[in-house]
TIKOLKE-628247 format. One record per residue (C-alpha): residue number from 1; residue in one letter; y, z, x. Coordinates in nm, 4 decimals. Layout:
% residues N
    i  aa        yy        zz        xx
  NUM   a         Y         Z         X
...
***
This chain:
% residues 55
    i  aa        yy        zz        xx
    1   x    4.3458    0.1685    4.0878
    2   x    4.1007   -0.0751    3.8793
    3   x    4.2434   -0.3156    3.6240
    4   x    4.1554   -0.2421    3.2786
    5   x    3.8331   -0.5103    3.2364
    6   x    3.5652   -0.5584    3.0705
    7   x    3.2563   -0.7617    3.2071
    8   x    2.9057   -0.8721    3.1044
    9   x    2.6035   -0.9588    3.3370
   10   x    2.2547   -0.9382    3.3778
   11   x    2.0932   -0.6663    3.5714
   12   x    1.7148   -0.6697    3.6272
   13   x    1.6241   -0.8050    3.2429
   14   x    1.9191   -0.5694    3.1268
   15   x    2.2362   -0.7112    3.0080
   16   x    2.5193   -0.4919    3.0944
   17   x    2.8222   -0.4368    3.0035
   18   x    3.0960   -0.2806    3.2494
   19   x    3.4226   -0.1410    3.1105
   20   x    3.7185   -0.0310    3.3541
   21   x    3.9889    0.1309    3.1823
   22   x    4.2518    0.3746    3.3603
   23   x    4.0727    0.3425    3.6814
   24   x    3.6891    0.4498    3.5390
   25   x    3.3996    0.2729    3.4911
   26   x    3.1335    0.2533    3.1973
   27   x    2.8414    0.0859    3.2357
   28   x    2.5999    0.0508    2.9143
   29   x    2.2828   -0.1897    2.9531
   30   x    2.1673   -0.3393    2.6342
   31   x    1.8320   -0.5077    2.5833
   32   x    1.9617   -0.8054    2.4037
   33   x    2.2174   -0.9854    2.5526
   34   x    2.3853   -1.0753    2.1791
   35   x    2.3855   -0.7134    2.1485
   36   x    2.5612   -0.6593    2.4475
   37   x    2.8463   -0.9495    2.4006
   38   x    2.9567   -0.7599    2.0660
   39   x    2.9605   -0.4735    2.2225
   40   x    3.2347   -0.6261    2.5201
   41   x    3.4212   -0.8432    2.2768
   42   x    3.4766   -0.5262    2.0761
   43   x    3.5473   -0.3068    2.3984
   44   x    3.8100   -0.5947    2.4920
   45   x    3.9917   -0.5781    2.1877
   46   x    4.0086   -0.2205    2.1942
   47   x    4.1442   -0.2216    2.5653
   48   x    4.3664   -0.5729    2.4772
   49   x    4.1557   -0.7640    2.7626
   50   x    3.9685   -1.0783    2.7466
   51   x    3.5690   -1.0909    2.8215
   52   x    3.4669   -1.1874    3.1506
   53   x    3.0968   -1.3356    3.2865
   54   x    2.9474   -1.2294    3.6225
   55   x    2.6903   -1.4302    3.7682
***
């Protein structure tokens, strides 16, 4: 099984932000990469996980 994560990286001009929690994963692509880092530090809290980059 996954760890509970949550990761943000560029995709194609997308920023996206990839949440595993209980073994799934969410992707959700934001067009503003600001946008998309509130979204994971809010999605890390919630999970009790720290944000991680992906190059």
């Amino acid at each position: 099984m996954l760890e509970n994560s949550v990761t943000v990286f560029e995709r194609d001009g997308l920023w996206v932000v990839s949440v595993v929690e209980h073994g799934e994963t969410l992707e959700k692509e934001f067009l503003n990469e600001e946008f998309a880092r509130t979204y994971a530090a809010g999605q890390a809290l919630r999970i009790q996980k720290k944000v991680r980059q992906r190059n």
